[in-house]
TIBAZA-497769 format. One record per residue: residue in one letter; x, y, z of N, C-alpha, C in turn. Coordinates in Angstrom, 2 decimals, m for minus. Example, Ala and Ser with C-alpha at 12.3 -4.5 7.8 and 13.67 -1.06 7.14 Angstrom:
2
+------+---------+---------+---------+---------+----------+---------+---------+---------+---------+
| resn |  n_east | n_north |    n_up | ca_east | ca_north |   ca_up |  c_east | c_north |    c_up |
+------+---------+---------+---------+---------+----------+---------+---------+---------+---------+
|    A |   13.19 |   m5.69 |    7.80 |   12.30 |    m4.50 |    7.80 |   13.20 |   m3.30 |    7.80 |
|    S |   12.85 |   m2.25 |    7.08 |   13.67 |    m1.06 |    7.14 |   12.90 |    0.03 |    7.87 |
+------+---------+---------+---------+---------+----------+---------+---------+---------+---------+
This chain:
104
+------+---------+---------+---------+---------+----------+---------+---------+---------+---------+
| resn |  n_east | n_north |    n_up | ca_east | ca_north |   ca_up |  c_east | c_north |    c_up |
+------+---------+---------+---------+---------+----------+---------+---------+---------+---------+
|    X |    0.82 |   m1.18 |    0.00 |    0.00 |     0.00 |    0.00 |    0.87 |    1.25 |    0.00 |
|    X |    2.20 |    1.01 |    1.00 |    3.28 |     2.68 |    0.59 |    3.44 |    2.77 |   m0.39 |
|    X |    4.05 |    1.20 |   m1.46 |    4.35 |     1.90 |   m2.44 |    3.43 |    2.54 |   m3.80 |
|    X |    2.19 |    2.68 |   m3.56 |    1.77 |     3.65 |   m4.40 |    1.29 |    5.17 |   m3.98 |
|    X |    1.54 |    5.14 |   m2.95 |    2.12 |     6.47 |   m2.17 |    2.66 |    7.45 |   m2.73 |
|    X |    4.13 |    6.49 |   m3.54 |    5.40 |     7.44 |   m4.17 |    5.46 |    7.28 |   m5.51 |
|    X |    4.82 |    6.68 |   m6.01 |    4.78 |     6.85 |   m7.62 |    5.03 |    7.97 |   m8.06 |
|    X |    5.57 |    8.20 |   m9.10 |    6.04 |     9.70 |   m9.68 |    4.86 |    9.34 |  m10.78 |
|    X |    4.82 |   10.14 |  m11.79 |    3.96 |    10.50 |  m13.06 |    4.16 |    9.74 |  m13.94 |
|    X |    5.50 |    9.82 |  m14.20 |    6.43 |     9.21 |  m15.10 |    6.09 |    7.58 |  m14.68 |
|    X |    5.75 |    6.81 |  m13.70 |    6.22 |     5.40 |  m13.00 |    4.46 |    4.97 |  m13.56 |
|    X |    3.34 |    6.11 |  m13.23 |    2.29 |     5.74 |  m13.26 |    2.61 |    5.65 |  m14.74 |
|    X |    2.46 |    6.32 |  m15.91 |    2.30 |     6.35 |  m17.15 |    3.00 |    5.00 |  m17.46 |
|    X |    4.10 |    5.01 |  m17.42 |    4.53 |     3.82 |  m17.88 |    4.78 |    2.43 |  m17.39 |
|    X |    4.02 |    2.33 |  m15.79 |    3.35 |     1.37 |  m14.94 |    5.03 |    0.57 |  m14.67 |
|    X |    6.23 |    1.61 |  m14.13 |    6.91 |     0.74 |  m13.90 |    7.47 |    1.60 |  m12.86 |
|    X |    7.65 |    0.59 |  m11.81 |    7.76 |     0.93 |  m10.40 |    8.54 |   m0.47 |   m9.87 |
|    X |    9.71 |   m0.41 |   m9.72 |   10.45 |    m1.73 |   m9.17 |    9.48 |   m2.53 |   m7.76 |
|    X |    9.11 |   m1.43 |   m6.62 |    8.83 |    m2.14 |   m5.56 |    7.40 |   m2.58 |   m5.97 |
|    X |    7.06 |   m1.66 |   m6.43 |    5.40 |    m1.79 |   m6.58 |    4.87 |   m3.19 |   m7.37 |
|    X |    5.46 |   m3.22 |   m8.79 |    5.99 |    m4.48 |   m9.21 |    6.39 |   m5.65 |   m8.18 |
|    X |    7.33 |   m5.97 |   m7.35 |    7.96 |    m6.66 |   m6.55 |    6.97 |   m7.11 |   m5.63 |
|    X |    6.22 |   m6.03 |   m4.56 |    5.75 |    m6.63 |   m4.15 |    4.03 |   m7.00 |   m4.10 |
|    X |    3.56 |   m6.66 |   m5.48 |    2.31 |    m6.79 |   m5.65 |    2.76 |   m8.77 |   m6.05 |
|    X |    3.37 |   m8.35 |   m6.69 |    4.19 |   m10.23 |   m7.94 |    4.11 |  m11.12 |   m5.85 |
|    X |    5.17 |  m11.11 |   m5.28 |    4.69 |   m11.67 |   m3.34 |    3.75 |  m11.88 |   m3.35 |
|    X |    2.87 |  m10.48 |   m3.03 |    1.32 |   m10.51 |   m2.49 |    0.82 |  m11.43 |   m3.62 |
|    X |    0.45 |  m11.76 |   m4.83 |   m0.57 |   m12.75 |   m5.23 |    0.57 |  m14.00 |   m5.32 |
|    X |    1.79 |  m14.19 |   m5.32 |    2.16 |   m15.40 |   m5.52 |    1.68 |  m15.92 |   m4.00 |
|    X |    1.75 |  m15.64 |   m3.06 |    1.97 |   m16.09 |   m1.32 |    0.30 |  m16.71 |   m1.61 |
|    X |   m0.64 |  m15.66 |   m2.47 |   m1.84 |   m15.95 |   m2.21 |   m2.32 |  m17.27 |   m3.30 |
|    X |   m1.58 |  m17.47 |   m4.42 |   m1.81 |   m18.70 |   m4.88 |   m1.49 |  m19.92 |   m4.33 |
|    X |   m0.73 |  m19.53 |   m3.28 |   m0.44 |   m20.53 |   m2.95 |   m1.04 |  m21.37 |   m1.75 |
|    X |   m1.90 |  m20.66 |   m1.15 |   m3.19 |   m20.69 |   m0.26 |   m4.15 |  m21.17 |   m0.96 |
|    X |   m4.04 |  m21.79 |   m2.04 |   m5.37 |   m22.68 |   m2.74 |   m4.97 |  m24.02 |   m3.05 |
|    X |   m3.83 |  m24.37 |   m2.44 |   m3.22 |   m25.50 |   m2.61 |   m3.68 |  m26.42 |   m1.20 |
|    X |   m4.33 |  m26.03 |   m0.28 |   m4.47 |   m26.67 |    0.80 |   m5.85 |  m26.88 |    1.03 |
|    X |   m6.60 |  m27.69 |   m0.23 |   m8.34 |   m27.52 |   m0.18 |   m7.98 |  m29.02 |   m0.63 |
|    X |   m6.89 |  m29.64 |   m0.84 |   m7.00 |   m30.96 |   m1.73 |   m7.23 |  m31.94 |   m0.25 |
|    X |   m7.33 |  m31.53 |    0.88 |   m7.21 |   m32.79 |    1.96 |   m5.82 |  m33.15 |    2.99 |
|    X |   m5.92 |  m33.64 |    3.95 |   m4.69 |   m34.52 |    4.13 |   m5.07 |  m36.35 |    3.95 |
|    X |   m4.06 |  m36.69 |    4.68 |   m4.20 |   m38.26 |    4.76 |   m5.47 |  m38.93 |    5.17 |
|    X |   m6.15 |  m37.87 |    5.98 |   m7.41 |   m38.29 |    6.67 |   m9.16 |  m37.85 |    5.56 |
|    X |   m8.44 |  m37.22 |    4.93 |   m9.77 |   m36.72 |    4.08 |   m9.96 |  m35.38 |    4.45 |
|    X |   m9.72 |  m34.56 |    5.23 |  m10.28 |   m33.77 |    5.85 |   m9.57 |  m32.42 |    5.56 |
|    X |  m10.01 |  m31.37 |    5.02 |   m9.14 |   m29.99 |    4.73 |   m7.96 |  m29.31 |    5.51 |
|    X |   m6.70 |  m29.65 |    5.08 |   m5.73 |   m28.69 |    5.43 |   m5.53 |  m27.10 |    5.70 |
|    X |   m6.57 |  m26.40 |    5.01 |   m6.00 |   m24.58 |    5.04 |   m7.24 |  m24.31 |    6.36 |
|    X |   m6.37 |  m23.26 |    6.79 |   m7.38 |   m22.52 |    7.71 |   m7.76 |  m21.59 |    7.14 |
|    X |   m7.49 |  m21.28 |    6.08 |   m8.31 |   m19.96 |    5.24 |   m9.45 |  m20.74 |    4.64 |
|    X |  m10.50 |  m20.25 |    4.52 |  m11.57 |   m21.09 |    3.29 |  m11.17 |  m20.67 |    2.25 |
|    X |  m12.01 |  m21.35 |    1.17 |  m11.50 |   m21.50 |   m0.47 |  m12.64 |  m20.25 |   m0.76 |
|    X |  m13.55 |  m20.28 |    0.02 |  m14.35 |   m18.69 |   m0.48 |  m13.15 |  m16.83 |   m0.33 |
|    X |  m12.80 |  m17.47 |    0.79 |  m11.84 |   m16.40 |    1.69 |  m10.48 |  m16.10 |    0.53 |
|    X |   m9.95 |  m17.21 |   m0.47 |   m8.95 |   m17.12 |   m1.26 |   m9.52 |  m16.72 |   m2.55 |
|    X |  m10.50 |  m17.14 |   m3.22 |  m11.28 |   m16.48 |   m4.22 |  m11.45 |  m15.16 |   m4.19 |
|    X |  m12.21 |  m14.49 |   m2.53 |  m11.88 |   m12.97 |   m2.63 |  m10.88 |  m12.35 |   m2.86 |
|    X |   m9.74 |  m12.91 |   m2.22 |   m8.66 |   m12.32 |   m2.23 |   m8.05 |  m11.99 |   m3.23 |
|    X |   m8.19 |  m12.92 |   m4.32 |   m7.94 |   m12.92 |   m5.71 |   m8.47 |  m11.88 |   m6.48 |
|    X |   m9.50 |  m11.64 |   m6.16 |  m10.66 |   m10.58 |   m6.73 |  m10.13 |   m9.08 |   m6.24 |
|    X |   m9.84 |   m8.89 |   m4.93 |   m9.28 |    m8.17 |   m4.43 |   m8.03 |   m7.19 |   m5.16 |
|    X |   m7.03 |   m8.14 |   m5.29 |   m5.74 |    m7.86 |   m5.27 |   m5.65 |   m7.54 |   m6.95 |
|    X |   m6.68 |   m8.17 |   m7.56 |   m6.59 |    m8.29 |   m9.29 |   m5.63 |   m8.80 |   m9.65 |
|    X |   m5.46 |   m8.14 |  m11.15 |   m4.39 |    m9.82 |  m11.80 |   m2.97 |   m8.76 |  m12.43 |
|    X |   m3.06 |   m7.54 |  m11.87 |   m1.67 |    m6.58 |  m11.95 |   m1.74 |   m5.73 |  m11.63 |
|    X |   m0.65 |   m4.98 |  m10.73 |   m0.51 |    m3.68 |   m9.95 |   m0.84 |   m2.42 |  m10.69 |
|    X |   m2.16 |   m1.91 |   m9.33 |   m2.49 |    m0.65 |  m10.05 |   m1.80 |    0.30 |  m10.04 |
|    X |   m1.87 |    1.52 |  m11.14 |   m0.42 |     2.40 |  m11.26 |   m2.26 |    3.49 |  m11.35 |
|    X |   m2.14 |    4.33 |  m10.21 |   m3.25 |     5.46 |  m10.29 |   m2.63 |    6.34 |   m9.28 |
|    X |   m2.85 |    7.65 |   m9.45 |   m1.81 |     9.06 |   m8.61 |   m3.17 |    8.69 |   m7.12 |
|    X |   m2.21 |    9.13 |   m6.14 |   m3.01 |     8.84 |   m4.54 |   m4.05 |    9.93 |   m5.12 |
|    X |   m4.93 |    9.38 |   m4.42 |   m6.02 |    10.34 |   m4.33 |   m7.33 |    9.94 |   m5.58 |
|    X |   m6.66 |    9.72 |   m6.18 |   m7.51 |     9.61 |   m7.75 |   m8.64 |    8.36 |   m7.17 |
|    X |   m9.69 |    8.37 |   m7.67 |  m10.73 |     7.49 |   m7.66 |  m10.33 |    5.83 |   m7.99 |
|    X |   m9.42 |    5.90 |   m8.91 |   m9.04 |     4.57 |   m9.06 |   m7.75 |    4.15 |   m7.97 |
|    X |   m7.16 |    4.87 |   m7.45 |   m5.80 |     4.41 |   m6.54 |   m6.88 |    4.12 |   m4.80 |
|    X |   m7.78 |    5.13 |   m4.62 |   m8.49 |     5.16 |   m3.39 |   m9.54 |    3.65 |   m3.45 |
|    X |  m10.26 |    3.27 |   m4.74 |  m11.25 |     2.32 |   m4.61 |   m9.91 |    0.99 |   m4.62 |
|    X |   m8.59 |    1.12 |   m5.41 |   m7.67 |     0.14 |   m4.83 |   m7.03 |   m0.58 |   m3.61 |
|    X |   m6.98 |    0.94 |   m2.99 |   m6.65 |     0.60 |   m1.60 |   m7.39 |    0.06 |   m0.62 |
|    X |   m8.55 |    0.46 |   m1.17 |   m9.81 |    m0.47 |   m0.06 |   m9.71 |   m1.72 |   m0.67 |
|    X |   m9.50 |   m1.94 |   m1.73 |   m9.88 |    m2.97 |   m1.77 |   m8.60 |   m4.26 |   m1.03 |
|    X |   m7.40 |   m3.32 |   m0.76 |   m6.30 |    m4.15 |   m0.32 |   m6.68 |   m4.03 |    1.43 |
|    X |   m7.21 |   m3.64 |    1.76 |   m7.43 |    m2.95 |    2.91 |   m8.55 |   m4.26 |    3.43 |
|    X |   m9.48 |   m4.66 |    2.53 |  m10.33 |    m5.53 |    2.50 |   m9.53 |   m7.28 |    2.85 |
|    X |   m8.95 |   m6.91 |    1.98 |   m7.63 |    m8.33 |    1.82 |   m7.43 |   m8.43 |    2.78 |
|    X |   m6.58 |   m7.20 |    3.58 |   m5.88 |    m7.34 |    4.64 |   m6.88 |   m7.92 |    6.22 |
|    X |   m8.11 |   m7.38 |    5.90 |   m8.86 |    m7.95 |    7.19 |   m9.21 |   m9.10 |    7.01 |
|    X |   m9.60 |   m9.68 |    5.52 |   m9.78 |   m11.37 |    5.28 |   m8.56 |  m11.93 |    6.17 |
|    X |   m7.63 |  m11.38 |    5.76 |   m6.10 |   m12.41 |    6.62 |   m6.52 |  m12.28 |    7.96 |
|    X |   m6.40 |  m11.30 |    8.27 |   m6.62 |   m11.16 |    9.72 |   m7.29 |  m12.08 |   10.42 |
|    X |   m8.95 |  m12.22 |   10.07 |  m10.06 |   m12.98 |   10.17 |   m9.42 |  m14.54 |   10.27 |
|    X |   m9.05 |  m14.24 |    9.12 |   m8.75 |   m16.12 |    9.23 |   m7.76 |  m16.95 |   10.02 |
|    X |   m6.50 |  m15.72 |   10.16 |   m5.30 |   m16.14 |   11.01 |   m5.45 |  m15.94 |   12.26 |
|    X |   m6.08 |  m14.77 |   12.81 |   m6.06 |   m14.18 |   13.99 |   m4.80 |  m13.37 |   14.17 |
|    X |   m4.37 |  m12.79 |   13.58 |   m3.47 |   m11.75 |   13.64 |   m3.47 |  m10.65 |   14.36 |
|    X |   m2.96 |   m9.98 |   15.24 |   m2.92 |    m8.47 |   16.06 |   m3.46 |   m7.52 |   15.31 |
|    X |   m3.94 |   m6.42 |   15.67 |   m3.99 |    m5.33 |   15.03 |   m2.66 |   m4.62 |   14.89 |
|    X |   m1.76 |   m4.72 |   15.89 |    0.10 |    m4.45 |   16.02 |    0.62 |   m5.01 |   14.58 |
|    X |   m0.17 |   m6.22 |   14.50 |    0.57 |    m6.80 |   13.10 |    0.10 |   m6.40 |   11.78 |
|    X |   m1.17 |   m6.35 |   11.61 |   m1.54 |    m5.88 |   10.93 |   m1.63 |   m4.15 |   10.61 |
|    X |   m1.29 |   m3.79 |   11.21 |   m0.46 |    m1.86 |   11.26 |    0.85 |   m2.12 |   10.61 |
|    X |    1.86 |   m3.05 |   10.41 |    3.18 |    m3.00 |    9.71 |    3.13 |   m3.60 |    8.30 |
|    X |    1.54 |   m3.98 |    8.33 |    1.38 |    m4.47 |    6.66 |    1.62 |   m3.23 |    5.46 |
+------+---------+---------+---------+---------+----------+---------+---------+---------+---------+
């Protein structure tokens, strides 16, 4: 979420931003990989403590490439909620601090 904070003009137009890039590419790889634990264990019985509804949002959430919109603009503000949204799904499901979730 900082780094679209600092986008310059130049980074939005031509949608290239090293961190922003970097760590949007984390944020959905970490999250594909949270759909890998719906297949069962040995017993039959589901491995993830996230639900498979809870990873579908998230997906929806985060979209399928980092938005490049100046702060403030209608499209960077309806983004951030929507990461903002993400961020309380995790929460919900892990039980995470609010301490922890403030350094996201």
């Amino acid at each position: 979420m900082d780094d679209m904070a600092t986008l310059t003009a130049a980074e939005i137009a031509g949608k290239n931003n090293y961190d922003l890039n970097k760590h949007w590419g984390e944020m959905k790889g970490f999250t594909f990989a949270l759909q890998f634990g719906y297949r069962g264990d040995a017993t039959g019985g589901p491995m993830a403590i996230i639900s498979e509804a809870s990873v579908i949002a998230l997906h929806a959430l985060m979209g399928n490439a980092p938005v490049y919109a100046a702060v403030g603009s209608t499209e960077a503000d309806a983004y951030l909620a929507d990461l903002q949204a993400a961020k309380d799904i995790f929460q919900a499901a892990y039980g995470f601090s609010d301490a922890n979730m403030a350094d996201w």
